[in-house]
C-alpha positions in Angstrom: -22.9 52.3 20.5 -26.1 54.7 19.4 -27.9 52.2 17.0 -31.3 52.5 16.4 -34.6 50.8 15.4 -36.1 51.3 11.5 -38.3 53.7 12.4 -35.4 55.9 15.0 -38.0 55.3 17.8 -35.9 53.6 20.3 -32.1 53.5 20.8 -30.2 50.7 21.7 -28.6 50.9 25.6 -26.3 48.5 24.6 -22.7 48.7 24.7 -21.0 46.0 22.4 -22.5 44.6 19.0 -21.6 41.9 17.7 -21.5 40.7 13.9 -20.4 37.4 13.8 -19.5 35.8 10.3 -19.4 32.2 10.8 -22.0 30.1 13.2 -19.3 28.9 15.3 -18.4 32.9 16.3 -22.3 32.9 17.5 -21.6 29.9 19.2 -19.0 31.5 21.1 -20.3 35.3 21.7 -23.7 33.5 22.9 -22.2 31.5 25.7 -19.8 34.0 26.6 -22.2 37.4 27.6 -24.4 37.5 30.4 -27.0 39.6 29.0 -27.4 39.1 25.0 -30.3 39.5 22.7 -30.0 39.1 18.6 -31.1 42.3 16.4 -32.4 41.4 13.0 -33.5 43.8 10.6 -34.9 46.2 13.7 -38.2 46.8 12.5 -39.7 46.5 16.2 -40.6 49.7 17.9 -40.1 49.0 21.5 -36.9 47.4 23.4 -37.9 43.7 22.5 -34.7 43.2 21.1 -32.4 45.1 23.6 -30.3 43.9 26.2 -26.6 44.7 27.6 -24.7 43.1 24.4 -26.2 42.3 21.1 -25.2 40.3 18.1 -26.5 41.1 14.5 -26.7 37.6 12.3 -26.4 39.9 9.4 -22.9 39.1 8.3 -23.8 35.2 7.8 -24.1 34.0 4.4 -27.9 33.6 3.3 -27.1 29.9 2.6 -30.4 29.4 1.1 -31.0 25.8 0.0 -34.5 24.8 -1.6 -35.5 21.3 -1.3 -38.0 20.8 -3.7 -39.1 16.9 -2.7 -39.7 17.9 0.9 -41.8 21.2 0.4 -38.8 23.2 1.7 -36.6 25.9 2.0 -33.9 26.6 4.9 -32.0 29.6 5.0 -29.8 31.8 7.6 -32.2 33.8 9.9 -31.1 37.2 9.1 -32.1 36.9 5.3 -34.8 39.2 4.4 -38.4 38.3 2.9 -37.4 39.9 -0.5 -34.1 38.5 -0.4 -35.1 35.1 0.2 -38.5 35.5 -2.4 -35.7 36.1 -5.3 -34.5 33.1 -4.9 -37.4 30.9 -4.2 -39.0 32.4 -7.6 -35.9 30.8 -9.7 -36.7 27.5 -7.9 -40.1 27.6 -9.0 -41.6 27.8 -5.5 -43.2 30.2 -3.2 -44.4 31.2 0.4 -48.1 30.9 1.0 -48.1 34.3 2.7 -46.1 37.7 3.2 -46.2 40.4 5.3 -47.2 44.2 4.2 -43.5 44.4 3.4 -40.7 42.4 2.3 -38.2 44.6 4.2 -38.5 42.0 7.6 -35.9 39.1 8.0 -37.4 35.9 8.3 -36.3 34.7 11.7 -37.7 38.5 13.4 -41.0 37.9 11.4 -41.0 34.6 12.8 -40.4 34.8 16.2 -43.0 37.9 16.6 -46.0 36.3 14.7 -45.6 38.6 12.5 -48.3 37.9 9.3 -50.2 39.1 6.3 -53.5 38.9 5.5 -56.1 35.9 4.6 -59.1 34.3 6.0 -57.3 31.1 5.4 -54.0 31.9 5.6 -51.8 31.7 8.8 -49.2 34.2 10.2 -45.6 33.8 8.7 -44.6 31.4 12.0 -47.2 28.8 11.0 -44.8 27.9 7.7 -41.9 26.7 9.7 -41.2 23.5 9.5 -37.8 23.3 11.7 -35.3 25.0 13.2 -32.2 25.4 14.9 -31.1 27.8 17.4 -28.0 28.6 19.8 -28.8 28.2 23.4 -27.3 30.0 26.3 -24.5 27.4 26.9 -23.4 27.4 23.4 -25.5 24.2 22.9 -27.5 24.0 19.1 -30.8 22.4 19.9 -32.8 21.6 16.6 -36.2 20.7 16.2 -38.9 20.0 13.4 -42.7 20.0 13.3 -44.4 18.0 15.7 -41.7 17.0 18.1 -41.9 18.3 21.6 -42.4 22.2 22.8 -41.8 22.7 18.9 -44.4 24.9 19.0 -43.5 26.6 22.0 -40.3 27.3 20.2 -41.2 28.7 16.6 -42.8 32.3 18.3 -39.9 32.7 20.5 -39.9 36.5 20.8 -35.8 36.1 21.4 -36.4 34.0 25.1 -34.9 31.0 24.2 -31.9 31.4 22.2 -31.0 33.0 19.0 -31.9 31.2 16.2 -29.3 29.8 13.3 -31.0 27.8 10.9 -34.8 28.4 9.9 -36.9 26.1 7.5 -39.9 27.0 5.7 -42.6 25.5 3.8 -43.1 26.2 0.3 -45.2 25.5 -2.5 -45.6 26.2 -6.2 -44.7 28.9 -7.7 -48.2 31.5 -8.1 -49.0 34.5 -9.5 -51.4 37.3 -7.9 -53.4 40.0 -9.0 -54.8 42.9 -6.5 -57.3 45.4 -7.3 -58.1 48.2 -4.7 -61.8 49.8 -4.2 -62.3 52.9 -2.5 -64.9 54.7 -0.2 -66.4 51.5 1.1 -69.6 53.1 3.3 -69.2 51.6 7.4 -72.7 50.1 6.8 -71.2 47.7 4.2 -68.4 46.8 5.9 -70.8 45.7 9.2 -73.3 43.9 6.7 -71.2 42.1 4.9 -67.3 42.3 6.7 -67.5 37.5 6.1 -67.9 38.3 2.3 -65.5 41.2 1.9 -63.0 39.7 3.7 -63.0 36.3 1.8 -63.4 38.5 -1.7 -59.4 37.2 -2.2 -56.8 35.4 -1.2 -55.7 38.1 1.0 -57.7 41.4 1.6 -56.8 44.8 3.6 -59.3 47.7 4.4 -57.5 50.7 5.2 -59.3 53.5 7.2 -58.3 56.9 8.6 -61.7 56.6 10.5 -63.6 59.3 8.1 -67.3 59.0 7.1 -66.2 56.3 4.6 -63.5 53.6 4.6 -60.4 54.7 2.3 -59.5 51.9 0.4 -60.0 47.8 -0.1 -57.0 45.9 -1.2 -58.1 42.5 -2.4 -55.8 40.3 -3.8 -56.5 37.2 -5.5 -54.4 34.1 -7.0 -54.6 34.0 -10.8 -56.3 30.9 -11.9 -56.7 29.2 -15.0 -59.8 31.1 -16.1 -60.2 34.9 -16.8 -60.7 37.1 -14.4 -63.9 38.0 -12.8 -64.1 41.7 -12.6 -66.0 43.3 -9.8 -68.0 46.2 -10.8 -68.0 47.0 -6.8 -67.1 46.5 -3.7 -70.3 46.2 -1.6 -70.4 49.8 -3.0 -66.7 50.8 -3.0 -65.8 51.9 -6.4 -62.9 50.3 -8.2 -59.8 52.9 -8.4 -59.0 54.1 -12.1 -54.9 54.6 -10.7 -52.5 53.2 -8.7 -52.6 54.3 -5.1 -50.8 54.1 -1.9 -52.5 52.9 1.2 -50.8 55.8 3.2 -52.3 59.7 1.9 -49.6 61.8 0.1 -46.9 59.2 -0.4 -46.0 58.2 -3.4 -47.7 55.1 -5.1 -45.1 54.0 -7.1 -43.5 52.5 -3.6 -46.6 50.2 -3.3 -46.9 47.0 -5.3 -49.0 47.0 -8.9 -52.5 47.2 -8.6 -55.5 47.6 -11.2 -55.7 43.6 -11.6 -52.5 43.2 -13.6 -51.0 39.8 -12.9 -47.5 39.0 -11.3 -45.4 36.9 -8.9 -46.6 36.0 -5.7 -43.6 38.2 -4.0 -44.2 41.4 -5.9 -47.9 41.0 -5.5 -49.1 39.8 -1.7 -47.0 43.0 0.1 -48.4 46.6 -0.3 -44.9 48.2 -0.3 -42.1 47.2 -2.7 -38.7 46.0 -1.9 -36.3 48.9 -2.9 -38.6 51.7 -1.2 -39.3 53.6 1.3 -42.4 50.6 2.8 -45.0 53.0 4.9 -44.5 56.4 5.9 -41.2 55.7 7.5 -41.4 58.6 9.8 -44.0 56.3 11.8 -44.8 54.3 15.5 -46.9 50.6 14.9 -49.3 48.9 17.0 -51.9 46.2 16.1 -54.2 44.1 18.3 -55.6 40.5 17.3 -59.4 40.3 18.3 -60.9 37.0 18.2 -62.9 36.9 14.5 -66.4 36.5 16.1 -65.9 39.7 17.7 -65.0 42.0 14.5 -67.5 43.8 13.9 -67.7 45.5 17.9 -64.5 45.7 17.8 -64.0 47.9 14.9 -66.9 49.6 16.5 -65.8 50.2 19.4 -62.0 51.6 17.9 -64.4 53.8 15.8 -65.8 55.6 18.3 -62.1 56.4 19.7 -62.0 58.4 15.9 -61.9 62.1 17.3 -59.0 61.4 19.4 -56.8 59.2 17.4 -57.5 60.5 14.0 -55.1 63.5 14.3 -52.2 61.1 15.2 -52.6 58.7 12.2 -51.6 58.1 8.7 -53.5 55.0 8.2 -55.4 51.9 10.0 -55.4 48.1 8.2 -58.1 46.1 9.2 -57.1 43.0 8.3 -57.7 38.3 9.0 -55.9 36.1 10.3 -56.0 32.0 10.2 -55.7 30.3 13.9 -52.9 28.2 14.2 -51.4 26.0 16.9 -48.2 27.7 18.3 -48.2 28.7 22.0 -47.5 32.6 21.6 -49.0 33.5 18.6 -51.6 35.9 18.9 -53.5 34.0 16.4 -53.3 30.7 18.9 -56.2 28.5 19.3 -58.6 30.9 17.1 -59.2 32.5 13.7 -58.4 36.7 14.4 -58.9 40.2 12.6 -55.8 42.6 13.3 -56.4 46.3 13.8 -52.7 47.8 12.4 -52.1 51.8 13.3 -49.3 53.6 11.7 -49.0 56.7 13.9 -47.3 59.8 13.7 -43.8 59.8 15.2 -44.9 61.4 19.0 -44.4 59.3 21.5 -46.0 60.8 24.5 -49.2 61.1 22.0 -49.5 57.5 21.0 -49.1 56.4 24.5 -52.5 58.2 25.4 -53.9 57.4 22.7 -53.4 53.6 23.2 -54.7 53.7 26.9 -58.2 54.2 25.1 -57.3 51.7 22.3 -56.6 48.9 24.8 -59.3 50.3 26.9 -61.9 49.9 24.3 -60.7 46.4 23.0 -59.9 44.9 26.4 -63.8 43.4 26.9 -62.6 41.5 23.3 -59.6 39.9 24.9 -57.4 41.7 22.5 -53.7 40.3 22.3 -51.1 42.7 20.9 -48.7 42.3 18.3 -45.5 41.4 19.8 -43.0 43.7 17.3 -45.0 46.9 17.8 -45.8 49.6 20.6 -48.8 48.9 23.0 -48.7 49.1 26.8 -50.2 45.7 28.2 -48.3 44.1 31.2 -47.6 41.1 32.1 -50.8 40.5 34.0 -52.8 41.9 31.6 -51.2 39.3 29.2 -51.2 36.3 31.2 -54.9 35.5 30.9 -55.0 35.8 27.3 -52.5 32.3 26.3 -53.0 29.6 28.1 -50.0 28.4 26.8 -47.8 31.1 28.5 -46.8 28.9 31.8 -45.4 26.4 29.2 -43.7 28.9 27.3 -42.2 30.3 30.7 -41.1 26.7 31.6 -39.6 26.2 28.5 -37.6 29.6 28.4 -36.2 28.8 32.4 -34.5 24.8 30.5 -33.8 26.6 27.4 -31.7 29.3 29.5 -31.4 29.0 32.9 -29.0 31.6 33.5 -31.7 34.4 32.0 -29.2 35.7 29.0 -32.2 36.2 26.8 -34.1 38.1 29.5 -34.6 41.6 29.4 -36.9 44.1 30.6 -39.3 44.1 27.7 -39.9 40.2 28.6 -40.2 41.0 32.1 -42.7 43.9 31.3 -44.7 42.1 29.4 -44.2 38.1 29.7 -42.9 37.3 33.0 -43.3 39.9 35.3 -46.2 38.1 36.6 -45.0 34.3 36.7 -45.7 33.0 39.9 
């Protein structure tokens, strides 16, 4: 087989895959391969997901059932964001948070940390409520919120079996409204980063490291009363069009702006479901920095701007909630994420990001699990405390090492003792 990754950055070594159609063929191509890892919608860009064998849960019916007395709505893992929002919005209900697209399938999204943006809001992991997963024997082990190692087993990064069932929270139905501001001077952003970052529900600065910042995207529920219109940003002038966080694509691929209302799921994404999200032609990393140390470490990246601006299209600065679940980045404190979408080189990025980590390693910066950075495994060990657990966990969950491969031992368990 030659199948790729969404952005054609890596290429699958594997030789079989698998698309089962019914959970009981999962079942049985699980227990059966010695090496196996599950590929959802392939929006990593590294080997996270690649092993020997692979099985895609993308033939699975959606099975999307919304339980509207318990908060709830459980689905098939391979169902994407979009997919999954389309329905919710007939029930009436909605997700308290997306990602920057709707592109992702849930259970990938999940098991990465993967998140959006709000000083209150938590990554996309924190709204599980249960789930249910295929172990390395064939055995389903199922488990809700608050029972034992559940949190050790919502951010599973593919270690401990390859999950079936997923349930999320959900709430009522909302509708959002995003306004973008533009050249936002660094001084501003320094003075006040508390108050622009808690100007909306969920708010994104984007910066190609220039004299100013490029753009604010602030987006804010809609409430009962009218709109209160911001004349500026701390300075950054309210754009007159719609825009697109990334320079020269088009922004009709990015979700309406200029404050007119709509759904939650067409609203709290910057890219639209039906295009091209990003540049496409693109390598991701992001680091999580601990929220008190924001402002140095933007700092500190910023001085790094000769040398990485030539490889970018675009940086998101952007806040995270803490939250309670062992290998989430955001674990145990609140966090800012510092996204880059580089251009498609490689070699390049991979010098670049030995100053990146370089310059955010005194900030005890955790990567994002889905995207390219270079950290090992004893480079991540001190920064979750959680990690011997999670090791533990993975050895009962499968003790025969199915779900291992080399990007786990690179990064996760390369340096267990």
């Amino acid at each position: 087989m030659s199948e790729r990754n969404w952005a054609g950055t890596h290429t699958y070594r594997a030789t079989a895959l698998h698309r089962p159609s019914t959970f009981e063929q999962v079942r049985e191509i699980v227990a059966a391969a010695p090496r196996i890892r599950v590929l959802g919608s392939r929006h990593a860009f590294t080997d996270i997901a690649d092993s020997a064998e692979l099985v895609s849960l993308e033939a699975l019916a959606p099975d999307i059932e919304v339980d509207r007395a318990a908060g709830t709505v459980t689905c098939s893992p391979n169902v994407p964001y979009g997919d999954l929002a389309a329905t919710l919005e007939t029930a009436g209900v909605a997700l308290h948070n997306l990602a920057s697209l709707p592109h992702i399938s849930v259970a990938g999204a999940v098991a990465t940390a993967t998140h959006g943006s709000g000083d209150s809001g938590g990554n996309l992991a924190t709204a599980v409520a249960g789930l249910q997963l295929v172990t390395s024997s064939g055995e389903v082990v199922a488990a809700s919120r608050g029972e034992p190692d559940f949190d050790g087993l919502v951010v599973g990064l593919g270690a401990l079996g390859a999950v079936t069932r997923i349930t999320l929270d959900v709430e009522p139905a909302y509708e959002v409204r995003q306004r973008v501001f533009e050249r936002l001077e660094w001084d501003s952003l320094f003075g006040h980063f508390d108050e622009i970052t808690s100007a909306g529900y969920s708010v994104s600065v984007f910066t190609t490291w220039g004299p100013t910042i490029d753009q604010v995207w602030v987006k804010s529920r809609v409430e009962d009363v009218p709109e209160r219109r911001r004349a500026d940003l701390f300075g950054a002038a309210p754009a007159a069009e719609q825009v697109n966080p990334v320079e020269g694509m088009d922004p009709r691929n990015a979700t309406l702006q200029l404050g007119v209302p709509g759904p939650w799921w067409d609203r709290l994404p910057h890219f639209r479901m039906g295009f091209t999200p990003s540049h496409g032609e693109e390598i991701q990393s992001e680091y999580l920095v601990p929220r008190r140390h924001a402002v140095e470490a933007i700092q500190a990246v910023r001085a790094l701007a000769p040398a990485v601006r030539p490889l970018l299209f675009v940086c998101e600065i952007r806040t995270m909630a803490a939250d309670g679940l062992w290998m989430s980045p955001q674990y145990g404190q609140d966090t800012i994420g510092i996204h880059f979408t580089w251009h498609r080189d490689p070699a390049a990025v991979r010098d670049a990001l030995v100053d990146v980590e370089a310059a955010l390693a005194p900030f005890s910066a955790r990567p994002h699990w889905g995207k390219l950075f270079l950290l090992d495994a004893a480079a991540i060990a001190p920064l979750y405390e959680r990690l011997p657990d999670f090791r533990r966990l993975a050895e009962r969950m499968d003790p025969r090492g199915a779900f291992r491969n080399e990007w786990l031992e690179r990064h996760l368990f390369g340096a267990a003792a």
